[in-house]
Backbone as JSON Lines, residues from 0, in Angstrom:
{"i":0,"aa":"X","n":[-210.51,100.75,-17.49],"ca":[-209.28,100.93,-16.74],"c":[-208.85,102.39,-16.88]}
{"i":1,"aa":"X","n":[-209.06,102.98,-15.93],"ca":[-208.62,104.62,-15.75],"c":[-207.07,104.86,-16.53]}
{"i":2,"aa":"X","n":[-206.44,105.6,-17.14],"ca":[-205.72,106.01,-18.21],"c":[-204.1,105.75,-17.4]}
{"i":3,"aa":"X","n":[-204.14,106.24,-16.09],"ca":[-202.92,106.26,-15.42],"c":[-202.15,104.66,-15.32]}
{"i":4,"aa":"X","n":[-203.69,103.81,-14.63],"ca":[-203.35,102.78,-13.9],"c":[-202.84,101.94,-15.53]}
{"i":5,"aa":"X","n":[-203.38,102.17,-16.56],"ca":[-203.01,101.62,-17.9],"c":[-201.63,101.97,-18.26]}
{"i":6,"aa":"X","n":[-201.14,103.26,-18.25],"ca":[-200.03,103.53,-18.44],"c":[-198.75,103.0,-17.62]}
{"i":7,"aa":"X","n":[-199.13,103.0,-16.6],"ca":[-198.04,102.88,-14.95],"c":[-197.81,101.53,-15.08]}
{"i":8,"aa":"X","n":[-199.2,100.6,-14.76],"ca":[-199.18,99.35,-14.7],"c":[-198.65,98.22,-15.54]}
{"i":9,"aa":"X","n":[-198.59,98.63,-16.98],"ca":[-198.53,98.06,-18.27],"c":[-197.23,97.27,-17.81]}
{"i":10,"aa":"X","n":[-196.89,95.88,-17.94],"ca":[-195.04,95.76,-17.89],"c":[-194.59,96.18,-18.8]}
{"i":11,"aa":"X","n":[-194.73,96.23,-20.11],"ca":[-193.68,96.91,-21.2],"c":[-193.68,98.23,-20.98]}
{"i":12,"aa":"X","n":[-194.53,98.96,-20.2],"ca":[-194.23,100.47,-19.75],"c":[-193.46,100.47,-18.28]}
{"i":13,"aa":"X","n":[-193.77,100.93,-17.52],"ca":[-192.85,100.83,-16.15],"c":[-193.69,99.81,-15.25]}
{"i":14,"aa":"X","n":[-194.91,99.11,-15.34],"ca":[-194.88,97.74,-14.55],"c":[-195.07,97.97,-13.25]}
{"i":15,"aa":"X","n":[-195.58,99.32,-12.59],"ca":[-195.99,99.73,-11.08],"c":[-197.01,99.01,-11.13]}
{"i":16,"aa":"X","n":[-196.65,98.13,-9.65],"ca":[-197.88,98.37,-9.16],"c":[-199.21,99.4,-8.81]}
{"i":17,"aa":"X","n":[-200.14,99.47,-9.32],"ca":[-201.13,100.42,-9.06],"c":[-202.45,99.94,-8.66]}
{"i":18,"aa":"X","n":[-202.83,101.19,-7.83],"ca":[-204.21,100.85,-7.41],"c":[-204.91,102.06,-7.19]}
{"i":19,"aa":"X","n":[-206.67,102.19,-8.69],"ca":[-206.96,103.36,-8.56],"c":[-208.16,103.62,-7.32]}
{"i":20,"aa":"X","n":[-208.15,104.28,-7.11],"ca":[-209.36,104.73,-6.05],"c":[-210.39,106.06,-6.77]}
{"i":21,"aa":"X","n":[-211.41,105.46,-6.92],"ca":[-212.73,107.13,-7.33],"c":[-213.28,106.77,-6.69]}
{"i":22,"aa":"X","n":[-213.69,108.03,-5.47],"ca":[-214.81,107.8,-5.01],"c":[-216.2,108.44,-6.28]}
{"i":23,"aa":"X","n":[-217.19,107.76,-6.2],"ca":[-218.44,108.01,-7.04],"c":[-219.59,108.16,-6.31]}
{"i":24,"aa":"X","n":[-220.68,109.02,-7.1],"ca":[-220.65,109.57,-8.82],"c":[-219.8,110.67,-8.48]}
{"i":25,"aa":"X","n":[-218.74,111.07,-8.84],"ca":[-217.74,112.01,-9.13],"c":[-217.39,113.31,-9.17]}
{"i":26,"aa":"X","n":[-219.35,113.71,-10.21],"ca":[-219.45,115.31,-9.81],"c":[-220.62,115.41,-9.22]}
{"i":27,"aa":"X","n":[-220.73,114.37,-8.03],"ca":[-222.09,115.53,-7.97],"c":[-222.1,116.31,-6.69]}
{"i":28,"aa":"X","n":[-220.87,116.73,-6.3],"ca":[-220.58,118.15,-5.31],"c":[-220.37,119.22,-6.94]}
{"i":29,"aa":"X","n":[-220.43,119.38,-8.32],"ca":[-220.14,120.38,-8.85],"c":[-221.06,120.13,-9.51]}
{"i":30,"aa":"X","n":[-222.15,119.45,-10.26],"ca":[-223.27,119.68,-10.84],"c":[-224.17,119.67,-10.27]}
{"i":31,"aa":"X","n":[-225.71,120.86,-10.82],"ca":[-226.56,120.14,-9.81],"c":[-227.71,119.17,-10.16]}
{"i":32,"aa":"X","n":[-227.45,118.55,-11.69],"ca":[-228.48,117.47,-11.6],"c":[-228.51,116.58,-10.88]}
{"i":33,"aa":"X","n":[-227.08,116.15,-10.27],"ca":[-226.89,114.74,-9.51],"c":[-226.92,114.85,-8.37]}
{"i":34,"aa":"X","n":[-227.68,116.23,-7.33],"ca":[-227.42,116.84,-6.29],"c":[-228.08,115.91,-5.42]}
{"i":35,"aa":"X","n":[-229.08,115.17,-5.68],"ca":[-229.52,114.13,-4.89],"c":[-228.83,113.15,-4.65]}
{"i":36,"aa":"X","n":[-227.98,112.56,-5.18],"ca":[-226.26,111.46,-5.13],"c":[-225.49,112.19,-4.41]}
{"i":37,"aa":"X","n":[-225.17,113.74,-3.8],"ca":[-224.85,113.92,-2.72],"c":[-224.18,113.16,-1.59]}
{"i":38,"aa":"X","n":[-225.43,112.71,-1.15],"ca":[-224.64,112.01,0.46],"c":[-224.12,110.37,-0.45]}
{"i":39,"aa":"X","n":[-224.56,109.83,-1.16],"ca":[-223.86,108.71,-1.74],"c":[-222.29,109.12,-2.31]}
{"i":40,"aa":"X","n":[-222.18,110.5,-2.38],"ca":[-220.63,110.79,-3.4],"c":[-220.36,111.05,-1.87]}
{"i":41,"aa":"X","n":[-220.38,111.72,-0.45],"ca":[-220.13,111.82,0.42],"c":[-219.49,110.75,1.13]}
{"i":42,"aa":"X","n":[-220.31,109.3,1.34],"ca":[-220.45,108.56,1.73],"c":[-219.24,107.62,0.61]}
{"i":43,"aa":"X","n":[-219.07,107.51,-0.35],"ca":[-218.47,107.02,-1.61],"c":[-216.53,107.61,-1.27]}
{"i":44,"aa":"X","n":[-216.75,108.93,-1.09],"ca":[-215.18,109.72,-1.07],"c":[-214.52,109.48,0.61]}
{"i":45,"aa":"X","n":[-215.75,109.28,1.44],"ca":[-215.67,108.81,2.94],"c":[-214.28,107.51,2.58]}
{"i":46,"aa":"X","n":[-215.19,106.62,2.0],"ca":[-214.65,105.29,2.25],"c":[-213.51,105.27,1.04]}
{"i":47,"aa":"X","n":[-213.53,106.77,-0.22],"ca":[-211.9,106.15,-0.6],"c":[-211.18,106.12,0.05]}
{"i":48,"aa":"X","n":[-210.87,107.49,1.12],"ca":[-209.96,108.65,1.76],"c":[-209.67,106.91,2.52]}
{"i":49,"aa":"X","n":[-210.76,106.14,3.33],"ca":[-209.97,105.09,4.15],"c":[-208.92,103.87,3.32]}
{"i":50,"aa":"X","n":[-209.69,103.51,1.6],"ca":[-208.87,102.72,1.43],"c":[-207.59,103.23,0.94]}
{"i":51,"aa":"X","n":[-207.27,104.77,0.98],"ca":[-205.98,104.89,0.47],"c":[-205.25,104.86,1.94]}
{"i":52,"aa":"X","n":[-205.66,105.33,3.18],"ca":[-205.02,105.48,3.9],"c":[-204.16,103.73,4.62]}
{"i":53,"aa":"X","n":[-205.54,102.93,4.22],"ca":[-204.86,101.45,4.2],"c":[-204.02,101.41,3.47]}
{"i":54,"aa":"X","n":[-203.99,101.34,1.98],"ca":[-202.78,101.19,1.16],"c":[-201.72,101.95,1.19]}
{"i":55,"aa":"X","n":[-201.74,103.05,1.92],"ca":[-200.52,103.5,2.8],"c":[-199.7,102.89,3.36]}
{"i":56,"aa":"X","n":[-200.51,102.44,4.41],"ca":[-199.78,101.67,5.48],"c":[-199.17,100.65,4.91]}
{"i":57,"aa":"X","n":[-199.56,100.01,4.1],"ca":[-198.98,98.49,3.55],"c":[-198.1,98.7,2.72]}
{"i":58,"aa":"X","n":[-197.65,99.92,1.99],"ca":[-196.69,100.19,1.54],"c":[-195.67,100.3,1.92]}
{"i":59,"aa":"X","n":[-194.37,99.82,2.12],"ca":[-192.82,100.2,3.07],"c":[-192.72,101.39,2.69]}
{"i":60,"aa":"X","n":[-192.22,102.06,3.34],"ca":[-191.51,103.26,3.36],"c":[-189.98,103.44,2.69]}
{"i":61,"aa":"X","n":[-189.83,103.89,1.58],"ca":[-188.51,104.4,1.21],"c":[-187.99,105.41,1.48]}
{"i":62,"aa":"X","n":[-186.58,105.27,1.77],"ca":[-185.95,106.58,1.91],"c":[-184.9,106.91,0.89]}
{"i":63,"aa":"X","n":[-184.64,108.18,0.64],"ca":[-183.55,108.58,-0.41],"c":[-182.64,108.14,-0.06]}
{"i":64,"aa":"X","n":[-181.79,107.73,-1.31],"ca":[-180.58,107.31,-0.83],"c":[-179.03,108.56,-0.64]}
């Protein structure tokens, strides 16, 4: 469980709802052993960018009060 969604999510801490998104393997646009995982980290960050833009939408919108 990624460190945030542990912290955020916890109820005895603040109890957000959370939801993490990585696209993977992670570095391999900055290392080059994994340079062949390329189009899979391409293809991987493709389809986070869509599920955050879903969990956008399904989120209401707040406004300041």
């Amino acid at each position: 469980m990624p460190t945030l969604e542990a912290v955020l999510g916890r109820d005895d801490l603040l109890g957000l709802d959370v939801t993490t998104v990585i696209p993977e393997p992670a570095m391999a646009s900055h290392v080059p052993a994994p340079a062949a995982l390329l189009p899979l980290h391409e293809t991987s960050l493709t389809d986070a960018h869509e599920q955050v833009r879903r969990l956008n939408t399904a989120v209401p919108a707040q406004t300041a009060a």
